[in-house]
PDB file of N, CA, C and O in Angstrom, chain B, residues numbered from 101:
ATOM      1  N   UNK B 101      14.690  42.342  -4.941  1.00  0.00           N
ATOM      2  CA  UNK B 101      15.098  43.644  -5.409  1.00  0.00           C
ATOM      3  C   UNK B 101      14.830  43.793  -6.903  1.00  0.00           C
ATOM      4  O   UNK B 101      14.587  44.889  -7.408  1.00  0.00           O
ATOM      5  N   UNK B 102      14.870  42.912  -7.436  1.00  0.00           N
ATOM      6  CA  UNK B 102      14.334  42.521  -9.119  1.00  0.00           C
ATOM      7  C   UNK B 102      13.309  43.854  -9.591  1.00  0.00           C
ATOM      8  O   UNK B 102      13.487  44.725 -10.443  1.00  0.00           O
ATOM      9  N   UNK B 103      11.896  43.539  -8.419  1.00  0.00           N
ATOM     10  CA  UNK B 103      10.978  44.095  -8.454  1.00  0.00           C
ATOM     11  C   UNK B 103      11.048  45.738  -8.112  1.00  0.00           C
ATOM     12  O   UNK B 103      10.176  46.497  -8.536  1.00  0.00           O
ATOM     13  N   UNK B 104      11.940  46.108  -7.472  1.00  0.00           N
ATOM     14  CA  UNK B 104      11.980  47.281  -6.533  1.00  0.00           C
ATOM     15  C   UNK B 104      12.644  48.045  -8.446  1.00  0.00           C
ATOM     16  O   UNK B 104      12.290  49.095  -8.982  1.00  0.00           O
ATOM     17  N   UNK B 105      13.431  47.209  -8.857  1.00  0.00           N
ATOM     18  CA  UNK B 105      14.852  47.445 -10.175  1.00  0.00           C
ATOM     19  C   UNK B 105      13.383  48.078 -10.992  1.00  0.00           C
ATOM     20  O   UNK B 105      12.893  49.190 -11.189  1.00  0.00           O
ATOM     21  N   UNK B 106      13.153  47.125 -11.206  1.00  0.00           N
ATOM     22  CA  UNK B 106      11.725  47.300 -12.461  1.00  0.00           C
ATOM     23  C   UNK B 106      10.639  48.511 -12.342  1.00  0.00           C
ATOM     24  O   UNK B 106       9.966  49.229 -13.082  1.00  0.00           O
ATOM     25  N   UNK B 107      10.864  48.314 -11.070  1.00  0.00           N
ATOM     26  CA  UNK B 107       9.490  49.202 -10.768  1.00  0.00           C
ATOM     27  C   UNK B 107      10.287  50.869 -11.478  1.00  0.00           C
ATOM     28  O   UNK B 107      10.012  51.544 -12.470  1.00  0.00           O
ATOM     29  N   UNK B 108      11.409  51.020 -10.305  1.00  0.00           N
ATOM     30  CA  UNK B 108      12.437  52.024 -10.857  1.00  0.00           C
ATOM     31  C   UNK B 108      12.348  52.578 -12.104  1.00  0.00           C
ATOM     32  O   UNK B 108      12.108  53.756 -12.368  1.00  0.00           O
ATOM     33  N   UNK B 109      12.630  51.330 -13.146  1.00  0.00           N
ATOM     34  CA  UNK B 109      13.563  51.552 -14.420  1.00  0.00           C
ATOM     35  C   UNK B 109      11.800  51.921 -14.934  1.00  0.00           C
ATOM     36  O   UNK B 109      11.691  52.996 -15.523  1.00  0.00           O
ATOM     37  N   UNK B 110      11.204  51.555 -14.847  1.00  0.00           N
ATOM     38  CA  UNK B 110       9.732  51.934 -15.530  1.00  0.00           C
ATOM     39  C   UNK B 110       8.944  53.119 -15.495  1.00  0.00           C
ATOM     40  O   UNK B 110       7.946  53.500 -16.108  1.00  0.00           O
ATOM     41  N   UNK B 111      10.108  53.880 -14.075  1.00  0.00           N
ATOM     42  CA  UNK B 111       9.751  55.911 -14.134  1.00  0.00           C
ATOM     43  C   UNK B 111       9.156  55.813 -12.666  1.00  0.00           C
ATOM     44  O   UNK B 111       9.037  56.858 -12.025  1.00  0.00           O
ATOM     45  N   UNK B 112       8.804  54.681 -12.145  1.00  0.00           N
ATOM     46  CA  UNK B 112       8.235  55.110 -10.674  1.00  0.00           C
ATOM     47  C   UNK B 112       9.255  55.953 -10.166  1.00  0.00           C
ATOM     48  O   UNK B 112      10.423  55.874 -10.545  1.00  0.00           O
ATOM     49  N   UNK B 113       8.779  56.884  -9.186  1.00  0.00           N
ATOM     50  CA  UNK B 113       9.352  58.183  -8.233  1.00  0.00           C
ATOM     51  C   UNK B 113       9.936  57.436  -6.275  1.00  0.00           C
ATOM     52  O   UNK B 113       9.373  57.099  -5.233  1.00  0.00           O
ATOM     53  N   UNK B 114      11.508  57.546  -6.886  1.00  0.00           N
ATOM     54  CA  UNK B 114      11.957  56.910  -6.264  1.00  0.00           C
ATOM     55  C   UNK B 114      12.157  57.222  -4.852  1.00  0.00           C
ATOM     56  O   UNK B 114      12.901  56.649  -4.056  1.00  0.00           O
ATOM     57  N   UNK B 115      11.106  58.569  -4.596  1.00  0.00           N
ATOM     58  CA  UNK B 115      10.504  59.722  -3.258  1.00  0.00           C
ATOM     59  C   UNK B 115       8.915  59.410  -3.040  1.00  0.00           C
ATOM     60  O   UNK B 115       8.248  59.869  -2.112  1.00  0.00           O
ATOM     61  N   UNK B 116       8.459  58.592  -4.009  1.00  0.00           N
ATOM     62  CA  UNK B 116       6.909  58.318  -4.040  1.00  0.00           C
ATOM     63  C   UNK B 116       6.924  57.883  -2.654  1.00  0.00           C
ATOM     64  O   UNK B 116       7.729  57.026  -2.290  1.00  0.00           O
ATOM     65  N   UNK B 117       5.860  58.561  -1.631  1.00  0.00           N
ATOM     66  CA  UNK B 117       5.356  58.044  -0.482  1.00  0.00           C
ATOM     67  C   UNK B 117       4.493  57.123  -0.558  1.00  0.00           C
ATOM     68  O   UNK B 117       4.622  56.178   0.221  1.00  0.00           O
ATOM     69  N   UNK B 118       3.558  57.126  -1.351  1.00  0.00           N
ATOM     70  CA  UNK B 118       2.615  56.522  -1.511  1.00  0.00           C
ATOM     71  C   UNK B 118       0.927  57.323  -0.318  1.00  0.00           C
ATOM     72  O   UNK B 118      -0.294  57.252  -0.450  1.00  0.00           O
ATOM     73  N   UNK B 119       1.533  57.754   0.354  1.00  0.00           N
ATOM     74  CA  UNK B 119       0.475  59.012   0.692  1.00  0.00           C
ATOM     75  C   UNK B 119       0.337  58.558   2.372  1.00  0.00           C
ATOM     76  O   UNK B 119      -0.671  58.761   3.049  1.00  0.00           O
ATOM     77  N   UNK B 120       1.596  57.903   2.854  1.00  0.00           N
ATOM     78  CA  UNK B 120       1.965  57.425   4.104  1.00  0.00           C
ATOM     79  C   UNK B 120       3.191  58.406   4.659  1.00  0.00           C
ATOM     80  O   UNK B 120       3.379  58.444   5.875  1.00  0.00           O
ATOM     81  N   UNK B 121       3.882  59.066   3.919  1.00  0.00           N
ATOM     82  CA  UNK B 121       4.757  59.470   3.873  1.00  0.00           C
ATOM     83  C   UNK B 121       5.880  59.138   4.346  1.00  0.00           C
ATOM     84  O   UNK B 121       6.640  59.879   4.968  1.00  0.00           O
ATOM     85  N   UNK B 122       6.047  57.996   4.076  1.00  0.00           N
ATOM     86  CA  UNK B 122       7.438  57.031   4.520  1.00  0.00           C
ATOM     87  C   UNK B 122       7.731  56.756   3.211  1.00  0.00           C
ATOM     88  O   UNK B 122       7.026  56.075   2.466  1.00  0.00           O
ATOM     89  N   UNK B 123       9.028  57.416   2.855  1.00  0.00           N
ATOM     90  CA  UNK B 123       9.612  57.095   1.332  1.00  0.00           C
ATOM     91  C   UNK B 123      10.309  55.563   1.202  1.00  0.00           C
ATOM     92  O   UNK B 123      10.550  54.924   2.226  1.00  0.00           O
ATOM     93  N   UNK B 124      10.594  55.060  -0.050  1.00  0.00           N
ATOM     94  CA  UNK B 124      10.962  54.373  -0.120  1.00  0.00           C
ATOM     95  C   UNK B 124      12.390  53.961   0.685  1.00  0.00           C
ATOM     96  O   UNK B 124      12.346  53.001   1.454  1.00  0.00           O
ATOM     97  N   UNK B 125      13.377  54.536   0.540  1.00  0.00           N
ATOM     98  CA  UNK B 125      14.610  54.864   1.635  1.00  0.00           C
ATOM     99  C   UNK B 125      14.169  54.405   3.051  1.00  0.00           C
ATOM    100  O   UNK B 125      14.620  53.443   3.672  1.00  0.00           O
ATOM    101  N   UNK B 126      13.077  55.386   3.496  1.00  0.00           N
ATOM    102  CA  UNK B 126      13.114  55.099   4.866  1.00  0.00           C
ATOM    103  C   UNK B 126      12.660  53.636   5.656  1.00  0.00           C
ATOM    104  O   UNK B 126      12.926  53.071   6.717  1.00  0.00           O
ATOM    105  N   UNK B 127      11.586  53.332   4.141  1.00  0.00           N
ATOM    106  CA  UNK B 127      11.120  51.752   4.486  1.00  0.00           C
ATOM    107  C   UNK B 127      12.050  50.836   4.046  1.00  0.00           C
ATOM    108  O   UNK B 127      11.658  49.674   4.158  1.00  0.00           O
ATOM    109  N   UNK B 128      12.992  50.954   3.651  1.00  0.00           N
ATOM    110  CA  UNK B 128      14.187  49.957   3.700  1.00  0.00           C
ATOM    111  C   UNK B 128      15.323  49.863   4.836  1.00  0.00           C
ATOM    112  O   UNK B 128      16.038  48.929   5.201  1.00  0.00           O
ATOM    113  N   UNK B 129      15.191  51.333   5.288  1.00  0.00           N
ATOM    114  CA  UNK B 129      16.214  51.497   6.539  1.00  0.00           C
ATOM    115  C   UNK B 129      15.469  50.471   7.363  1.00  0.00           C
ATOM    116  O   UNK B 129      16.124  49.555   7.860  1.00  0.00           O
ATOM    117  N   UNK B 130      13.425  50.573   7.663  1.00  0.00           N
ATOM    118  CA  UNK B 130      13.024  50.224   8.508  1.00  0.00           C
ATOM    119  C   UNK B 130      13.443  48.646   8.662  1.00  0.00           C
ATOM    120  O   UNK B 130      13.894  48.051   9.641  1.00  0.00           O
ATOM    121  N   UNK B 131      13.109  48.154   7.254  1.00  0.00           N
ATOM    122  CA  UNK B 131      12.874  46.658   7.100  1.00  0.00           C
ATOM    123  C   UNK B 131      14.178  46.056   7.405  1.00  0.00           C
ATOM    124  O   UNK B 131      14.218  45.066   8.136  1.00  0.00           O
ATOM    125  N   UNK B 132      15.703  46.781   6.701  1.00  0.00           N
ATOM    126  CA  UNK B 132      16.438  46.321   7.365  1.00  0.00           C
ATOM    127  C   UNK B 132      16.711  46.198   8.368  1.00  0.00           C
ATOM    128  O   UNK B 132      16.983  45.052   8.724  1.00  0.00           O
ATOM    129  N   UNK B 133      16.771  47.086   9.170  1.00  0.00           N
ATOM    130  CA  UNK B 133      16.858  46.892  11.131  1.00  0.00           C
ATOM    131  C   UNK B 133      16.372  45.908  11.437  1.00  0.00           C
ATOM    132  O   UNK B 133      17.055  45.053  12.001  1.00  0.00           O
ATOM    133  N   UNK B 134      14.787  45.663  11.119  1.00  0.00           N
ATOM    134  CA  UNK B 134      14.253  44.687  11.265  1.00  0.00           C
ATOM    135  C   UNK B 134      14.135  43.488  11.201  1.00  0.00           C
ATOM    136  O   UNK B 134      13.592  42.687  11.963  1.00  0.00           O
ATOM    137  N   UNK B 135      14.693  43.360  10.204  1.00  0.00           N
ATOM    138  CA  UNK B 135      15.426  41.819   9.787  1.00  0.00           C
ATOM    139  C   UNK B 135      16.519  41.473  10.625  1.00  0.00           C
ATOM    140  O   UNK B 135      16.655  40.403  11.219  1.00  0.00           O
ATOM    141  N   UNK B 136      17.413  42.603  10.638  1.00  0.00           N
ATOM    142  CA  UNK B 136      18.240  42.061  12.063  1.00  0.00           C
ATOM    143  C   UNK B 136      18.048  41.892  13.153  1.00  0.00           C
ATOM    144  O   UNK B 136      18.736  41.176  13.880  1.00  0.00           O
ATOM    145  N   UNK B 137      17.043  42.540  13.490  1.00  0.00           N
ATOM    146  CA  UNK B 137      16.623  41.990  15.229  1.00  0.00           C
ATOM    147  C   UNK B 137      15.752  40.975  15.012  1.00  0.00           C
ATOM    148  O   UNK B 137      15.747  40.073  15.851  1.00  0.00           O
ATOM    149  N   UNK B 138      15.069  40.910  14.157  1.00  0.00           N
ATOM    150  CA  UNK B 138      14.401  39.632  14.272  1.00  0.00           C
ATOM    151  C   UNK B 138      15.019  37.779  13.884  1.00  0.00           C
ATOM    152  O   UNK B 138      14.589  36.643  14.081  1.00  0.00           O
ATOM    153  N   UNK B 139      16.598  38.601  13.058  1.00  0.00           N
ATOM    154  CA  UNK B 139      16.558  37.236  12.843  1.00  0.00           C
ATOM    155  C   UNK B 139      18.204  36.804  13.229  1.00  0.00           C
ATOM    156  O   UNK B 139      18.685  35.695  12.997  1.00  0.00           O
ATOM    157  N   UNK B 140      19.178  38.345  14.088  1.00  0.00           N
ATOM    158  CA  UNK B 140      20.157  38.054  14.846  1.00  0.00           C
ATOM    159  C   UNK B 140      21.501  37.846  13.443  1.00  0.00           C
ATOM    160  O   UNK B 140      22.666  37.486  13.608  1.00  0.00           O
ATOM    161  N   UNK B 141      20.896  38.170  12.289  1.00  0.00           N
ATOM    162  CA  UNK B 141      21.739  38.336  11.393  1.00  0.00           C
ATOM    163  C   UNK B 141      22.401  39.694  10.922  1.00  0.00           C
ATOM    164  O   UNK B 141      21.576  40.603  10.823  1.00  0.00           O
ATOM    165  N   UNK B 142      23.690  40.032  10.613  1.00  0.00           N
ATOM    166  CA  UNK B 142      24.028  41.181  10.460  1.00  0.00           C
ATOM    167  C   UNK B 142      23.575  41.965   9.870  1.00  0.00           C
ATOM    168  O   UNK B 142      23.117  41.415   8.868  1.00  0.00           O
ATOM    169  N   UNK B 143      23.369  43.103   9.836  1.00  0.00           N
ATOM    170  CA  UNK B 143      22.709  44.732   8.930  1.00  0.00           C
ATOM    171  C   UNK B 143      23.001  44.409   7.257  1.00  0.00           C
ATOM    172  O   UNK B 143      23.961  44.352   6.488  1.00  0.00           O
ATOM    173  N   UNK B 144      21.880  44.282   7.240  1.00  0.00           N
ATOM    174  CA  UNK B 144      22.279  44.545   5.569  1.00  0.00           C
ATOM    175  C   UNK B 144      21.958  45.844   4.803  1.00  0.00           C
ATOM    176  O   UNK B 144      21.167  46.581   5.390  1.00  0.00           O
ATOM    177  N   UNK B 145      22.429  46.286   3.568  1.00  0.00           N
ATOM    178  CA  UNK B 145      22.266  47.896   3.618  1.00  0.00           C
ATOM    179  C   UNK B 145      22.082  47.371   1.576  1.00  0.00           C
ATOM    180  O   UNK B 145      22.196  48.242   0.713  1.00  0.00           O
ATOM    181  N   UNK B 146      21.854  46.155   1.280  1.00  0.00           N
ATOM    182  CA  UNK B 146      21.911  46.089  -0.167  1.00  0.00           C
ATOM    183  C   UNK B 146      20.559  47.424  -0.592  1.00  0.00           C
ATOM    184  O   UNK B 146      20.587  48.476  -1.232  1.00  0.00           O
ATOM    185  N   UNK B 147      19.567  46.724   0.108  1.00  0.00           N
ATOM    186  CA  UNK B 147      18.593  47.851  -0.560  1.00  0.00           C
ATOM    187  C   UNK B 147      18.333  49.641  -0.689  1.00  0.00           C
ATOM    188  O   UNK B 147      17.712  50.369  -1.463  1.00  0.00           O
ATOM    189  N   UNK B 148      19.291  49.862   0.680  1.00  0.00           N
ATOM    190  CA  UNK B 148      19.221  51.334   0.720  1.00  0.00           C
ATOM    191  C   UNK B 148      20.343  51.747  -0.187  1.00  0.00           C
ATOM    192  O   UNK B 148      20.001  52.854  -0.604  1.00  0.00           O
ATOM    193  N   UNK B 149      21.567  51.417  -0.737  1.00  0.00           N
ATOM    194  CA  UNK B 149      22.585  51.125  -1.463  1.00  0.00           C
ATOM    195  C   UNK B 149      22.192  51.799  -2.741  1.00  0.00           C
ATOM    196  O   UNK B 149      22.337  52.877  -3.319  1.00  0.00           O
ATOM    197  N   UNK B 150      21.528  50.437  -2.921  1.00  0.00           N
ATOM    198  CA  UNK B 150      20.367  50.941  -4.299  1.00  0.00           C
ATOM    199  C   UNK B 150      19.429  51.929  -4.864  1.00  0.00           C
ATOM    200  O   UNK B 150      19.239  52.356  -6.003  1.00  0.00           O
ATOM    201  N   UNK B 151      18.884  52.165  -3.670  1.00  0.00           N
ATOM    202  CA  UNK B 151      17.984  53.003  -3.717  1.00  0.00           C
ATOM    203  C   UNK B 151      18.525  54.649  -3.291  1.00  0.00           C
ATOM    204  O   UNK B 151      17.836  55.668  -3.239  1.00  0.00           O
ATOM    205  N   UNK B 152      19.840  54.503  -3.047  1.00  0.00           N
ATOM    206  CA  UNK B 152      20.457  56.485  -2.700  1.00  0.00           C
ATOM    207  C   UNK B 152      21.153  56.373  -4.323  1.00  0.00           C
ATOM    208  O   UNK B 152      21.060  57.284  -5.146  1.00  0.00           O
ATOM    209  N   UNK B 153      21.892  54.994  -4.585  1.00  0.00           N
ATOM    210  CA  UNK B 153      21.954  55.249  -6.659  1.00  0.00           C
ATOM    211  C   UNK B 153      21.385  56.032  -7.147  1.00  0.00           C
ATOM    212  O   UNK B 153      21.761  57.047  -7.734  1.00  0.00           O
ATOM    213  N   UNK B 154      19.792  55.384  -6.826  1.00  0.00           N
ATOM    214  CA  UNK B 154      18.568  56.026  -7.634  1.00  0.00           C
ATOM    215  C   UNK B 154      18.489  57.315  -7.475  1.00  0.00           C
ATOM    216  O   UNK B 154      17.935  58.038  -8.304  1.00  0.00           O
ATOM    217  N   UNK B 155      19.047  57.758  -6.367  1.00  0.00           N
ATOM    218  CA  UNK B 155      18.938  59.111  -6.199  1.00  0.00           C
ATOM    219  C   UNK B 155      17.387  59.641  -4.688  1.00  0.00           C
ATOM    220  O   UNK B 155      16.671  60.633  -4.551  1.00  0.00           O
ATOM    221  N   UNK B 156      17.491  58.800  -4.182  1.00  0.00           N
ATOM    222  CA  UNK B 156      16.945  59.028  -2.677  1.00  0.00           C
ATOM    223  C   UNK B 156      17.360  59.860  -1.419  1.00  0.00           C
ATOM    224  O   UNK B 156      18.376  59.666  -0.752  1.00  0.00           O
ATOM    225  N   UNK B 157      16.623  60.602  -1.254  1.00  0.00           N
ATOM    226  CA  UNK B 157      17.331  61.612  -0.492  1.00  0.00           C
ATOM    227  C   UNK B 157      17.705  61.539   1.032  1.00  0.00           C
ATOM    228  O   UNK B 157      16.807  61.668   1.865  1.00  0.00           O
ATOM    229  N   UNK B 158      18.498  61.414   1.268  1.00  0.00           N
ATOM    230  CA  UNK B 158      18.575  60.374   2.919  1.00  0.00           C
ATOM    231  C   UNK B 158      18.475  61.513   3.795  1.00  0.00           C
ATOM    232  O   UNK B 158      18.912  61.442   4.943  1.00  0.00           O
ATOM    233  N   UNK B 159      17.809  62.802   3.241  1.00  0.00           N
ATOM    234  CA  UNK B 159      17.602  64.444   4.124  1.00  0.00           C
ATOM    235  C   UNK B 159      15.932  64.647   4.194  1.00  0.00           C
ATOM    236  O   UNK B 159      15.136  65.491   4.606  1.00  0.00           O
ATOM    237  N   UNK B 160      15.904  62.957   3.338  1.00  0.00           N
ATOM    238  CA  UNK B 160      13.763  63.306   3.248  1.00  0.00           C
ATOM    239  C   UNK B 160      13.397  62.771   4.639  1.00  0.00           C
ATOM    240  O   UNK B 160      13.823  61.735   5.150  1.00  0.00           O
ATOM    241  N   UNK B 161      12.283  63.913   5.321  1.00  0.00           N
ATOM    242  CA  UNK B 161      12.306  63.684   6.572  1.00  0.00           C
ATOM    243  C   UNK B 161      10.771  63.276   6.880  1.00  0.00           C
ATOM    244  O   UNK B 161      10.006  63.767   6.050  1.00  0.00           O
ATOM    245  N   UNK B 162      10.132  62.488   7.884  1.00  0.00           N
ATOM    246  CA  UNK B 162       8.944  61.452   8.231  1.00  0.00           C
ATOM    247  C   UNK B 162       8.648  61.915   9.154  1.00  0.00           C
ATOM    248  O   UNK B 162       9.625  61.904   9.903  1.00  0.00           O
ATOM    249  N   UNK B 163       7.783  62.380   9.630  1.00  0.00           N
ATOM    250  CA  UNK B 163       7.451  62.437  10.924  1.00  0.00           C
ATOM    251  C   UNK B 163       8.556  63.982  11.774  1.00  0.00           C
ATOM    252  O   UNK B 163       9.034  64.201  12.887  1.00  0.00           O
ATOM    253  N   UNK B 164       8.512  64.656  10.517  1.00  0.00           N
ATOM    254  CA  UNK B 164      10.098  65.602  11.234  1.00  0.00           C
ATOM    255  C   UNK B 164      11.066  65.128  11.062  1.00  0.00           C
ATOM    256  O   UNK B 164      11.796  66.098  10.857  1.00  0.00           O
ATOM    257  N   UNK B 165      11.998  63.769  10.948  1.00  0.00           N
ATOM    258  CA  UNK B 165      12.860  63.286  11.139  1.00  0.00           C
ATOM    259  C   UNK B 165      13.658  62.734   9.634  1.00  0.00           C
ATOM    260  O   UNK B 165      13.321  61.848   8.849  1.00  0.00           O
ATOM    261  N   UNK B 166      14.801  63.637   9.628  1.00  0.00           N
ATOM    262  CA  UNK B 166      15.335  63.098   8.765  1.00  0.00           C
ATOM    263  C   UNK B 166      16.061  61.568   8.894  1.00  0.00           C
ATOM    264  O   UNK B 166      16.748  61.233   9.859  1.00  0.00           O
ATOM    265  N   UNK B 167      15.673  60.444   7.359  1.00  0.00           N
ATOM    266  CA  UNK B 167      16.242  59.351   7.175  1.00  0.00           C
ATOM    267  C   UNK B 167      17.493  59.113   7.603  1.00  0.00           C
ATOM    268  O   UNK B 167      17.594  58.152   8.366  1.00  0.00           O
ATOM    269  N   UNK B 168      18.466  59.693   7.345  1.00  0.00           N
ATOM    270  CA  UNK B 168      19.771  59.540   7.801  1.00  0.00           C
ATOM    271  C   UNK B 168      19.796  59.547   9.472  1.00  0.00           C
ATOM    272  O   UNK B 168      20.612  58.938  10.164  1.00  0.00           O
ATOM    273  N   UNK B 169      18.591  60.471   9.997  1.00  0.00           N
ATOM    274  CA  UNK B 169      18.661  60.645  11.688  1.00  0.00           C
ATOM    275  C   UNK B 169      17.820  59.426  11.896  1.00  0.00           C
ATOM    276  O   UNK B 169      18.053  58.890  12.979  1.00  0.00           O
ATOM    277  N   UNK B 170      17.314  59.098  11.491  1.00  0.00           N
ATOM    278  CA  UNK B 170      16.183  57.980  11.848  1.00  0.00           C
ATOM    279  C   UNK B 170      17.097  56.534  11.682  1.00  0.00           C
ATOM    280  O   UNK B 170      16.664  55.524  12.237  1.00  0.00           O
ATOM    281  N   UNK B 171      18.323  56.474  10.932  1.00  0.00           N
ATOM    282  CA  UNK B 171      18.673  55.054  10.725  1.00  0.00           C
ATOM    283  C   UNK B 171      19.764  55.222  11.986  1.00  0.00           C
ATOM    284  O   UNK B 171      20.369  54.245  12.427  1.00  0.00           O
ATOM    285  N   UNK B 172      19.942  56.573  12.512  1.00  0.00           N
ATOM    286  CA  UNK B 172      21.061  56.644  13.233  1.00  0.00           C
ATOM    287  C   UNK B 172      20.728  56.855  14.287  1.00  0.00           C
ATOM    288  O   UNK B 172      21.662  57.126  15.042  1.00  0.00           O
ATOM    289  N   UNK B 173      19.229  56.858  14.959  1.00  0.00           N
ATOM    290  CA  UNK B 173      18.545  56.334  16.042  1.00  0.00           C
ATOM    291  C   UNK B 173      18.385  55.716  16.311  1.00  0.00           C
ATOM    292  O   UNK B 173      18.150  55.686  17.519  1.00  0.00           O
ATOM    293  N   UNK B 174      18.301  54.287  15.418  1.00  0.00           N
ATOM    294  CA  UNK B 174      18.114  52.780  15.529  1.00  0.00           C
ATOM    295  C   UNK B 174      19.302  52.082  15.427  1.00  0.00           C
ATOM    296  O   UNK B 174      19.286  50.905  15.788  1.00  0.00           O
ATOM    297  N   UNK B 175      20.465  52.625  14.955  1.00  0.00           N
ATOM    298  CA  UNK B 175      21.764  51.540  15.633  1.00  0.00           C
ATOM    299  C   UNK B 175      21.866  51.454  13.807  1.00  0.00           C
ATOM    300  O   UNK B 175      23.080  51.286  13.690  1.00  0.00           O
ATOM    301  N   UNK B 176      21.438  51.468  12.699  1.00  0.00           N
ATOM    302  CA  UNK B 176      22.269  51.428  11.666  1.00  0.00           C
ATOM    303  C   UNK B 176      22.993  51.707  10.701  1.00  0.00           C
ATOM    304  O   UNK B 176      22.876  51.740   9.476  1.00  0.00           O
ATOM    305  N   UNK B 177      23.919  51.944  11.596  1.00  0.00           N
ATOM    306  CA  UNK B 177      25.168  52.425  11.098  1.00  0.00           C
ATOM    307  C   UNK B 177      25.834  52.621  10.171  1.00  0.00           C
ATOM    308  O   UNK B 177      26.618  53.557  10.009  1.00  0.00           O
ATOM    309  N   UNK B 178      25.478  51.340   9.115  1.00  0.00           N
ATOM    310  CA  UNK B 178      26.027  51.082   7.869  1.00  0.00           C
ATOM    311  C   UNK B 178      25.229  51.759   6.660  1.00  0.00           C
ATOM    312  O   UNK B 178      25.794  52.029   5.600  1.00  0.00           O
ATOM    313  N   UNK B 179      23.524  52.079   6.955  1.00  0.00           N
ATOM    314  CA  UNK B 179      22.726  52.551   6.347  1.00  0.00           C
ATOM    315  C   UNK B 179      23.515  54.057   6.387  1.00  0.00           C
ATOM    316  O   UNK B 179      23.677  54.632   5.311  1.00  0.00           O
ATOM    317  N   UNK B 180      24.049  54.747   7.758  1.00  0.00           N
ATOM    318  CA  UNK B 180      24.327  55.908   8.150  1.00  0.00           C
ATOM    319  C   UNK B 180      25.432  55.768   7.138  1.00  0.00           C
ATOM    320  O   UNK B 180      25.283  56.414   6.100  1.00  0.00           O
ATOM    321  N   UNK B 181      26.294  55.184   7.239  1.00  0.00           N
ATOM    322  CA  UNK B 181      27.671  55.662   6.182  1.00  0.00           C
ATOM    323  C   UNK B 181      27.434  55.655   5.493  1.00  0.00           C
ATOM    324  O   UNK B 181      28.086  56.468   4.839  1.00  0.00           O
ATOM    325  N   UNK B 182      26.460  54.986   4.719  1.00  0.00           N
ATOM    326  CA  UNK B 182      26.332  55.157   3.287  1.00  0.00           C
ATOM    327  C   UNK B 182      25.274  56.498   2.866  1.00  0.00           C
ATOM    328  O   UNK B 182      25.402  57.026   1.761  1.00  0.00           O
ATOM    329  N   UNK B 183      24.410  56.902   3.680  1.00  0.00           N
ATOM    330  CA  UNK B 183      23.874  58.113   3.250  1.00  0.00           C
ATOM    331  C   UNK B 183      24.410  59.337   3.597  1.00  0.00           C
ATOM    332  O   UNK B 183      24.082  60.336   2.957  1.00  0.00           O
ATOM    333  N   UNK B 184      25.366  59.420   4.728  1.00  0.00           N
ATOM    334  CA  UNK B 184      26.135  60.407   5.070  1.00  0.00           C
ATOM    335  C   UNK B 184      27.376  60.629   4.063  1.00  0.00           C
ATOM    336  O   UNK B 184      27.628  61.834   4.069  1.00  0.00           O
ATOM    337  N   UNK B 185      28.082  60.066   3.365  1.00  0.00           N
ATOM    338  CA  UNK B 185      29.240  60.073   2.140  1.00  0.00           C
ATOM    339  C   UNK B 185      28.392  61.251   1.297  1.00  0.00           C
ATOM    340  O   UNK B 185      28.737  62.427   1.417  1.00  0.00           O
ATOM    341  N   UNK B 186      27.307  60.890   0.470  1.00  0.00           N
ATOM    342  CA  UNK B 186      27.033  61.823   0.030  1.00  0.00           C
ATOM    343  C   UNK B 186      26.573  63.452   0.453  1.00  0.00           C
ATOM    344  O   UNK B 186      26.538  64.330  -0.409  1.00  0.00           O
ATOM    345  N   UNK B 187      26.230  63.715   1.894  1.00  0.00           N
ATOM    346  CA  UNK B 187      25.343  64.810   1.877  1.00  0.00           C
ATOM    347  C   UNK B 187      27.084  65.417   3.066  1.00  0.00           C
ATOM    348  O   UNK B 187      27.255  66.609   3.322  1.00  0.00           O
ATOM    349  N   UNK B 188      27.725  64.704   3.389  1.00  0.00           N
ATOM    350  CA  UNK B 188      29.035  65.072   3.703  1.00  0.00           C
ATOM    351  C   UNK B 188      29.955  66.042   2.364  1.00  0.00           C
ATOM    352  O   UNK B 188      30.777  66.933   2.579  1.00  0.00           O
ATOM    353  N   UNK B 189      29.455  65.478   0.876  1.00  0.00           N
ATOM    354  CA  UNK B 189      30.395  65.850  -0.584  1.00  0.00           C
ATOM    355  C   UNK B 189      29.702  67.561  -0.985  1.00  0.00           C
ATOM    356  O   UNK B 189      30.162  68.580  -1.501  1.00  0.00           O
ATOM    357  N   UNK B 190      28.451  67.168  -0.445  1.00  0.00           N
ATOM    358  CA  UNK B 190      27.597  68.290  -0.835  1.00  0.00           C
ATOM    359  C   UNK B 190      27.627  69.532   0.142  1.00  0.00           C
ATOM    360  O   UNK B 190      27.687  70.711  -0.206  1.00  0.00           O
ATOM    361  N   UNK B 191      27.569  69.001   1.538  1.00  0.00           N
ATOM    362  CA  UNK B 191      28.229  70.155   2.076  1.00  0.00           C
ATOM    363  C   UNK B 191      26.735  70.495   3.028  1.00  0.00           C
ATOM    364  O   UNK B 191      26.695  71.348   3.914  1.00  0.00           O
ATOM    365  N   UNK B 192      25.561  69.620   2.611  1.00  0.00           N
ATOM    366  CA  UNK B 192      24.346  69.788   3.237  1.00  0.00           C
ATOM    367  C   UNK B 192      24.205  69.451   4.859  1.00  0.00           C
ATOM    368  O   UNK B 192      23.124  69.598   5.428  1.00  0.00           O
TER     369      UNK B 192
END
């Protein structure tokens, strides 16, 4: 995450697709899931955590599908509470 910090603090666009259009957010929702099924260890949510700080929009949507619906299609839950608190305050 060092790297993800740096990249951040140096002005990268923390919505940059990179021209895949999978934002940063959503490829952390992905990778986390992933790590848990692949390795039977619990959900971890450090990186998406970080990255809604930064100000990531968990309403940016891929394929049609908003992030917050997409982590809450795949079972993670914890990604879901934590991006739902905010867009619950806002009223979105």
């Amino acid at each position: 995450m060092a790297q993800l910090r740096a990249l951040l603090d140096a002005g990268a666009d923390v919505e940059d697709d990179k021209g895949d259009g999978c934002t940063l957010l959503q490829h952390a929702v992905d990778v986390e899931y992933d790590g848990h099924l692949q390795s039977g260890e619990p959900l971890q949510v450090a990186v998406t955590a970080f990255l809604l700080e930064r100000g990531a929009d968990p309403l940016c949507r891929y394929n049609g599908v908003a992030v917050v619906d997409e982590a809450a299609g795949r079972g993670h839950w914890s990604a879901v509470e934590l991006m739902r608190a905010p867009i619950d305050q806002d009223g979105r």
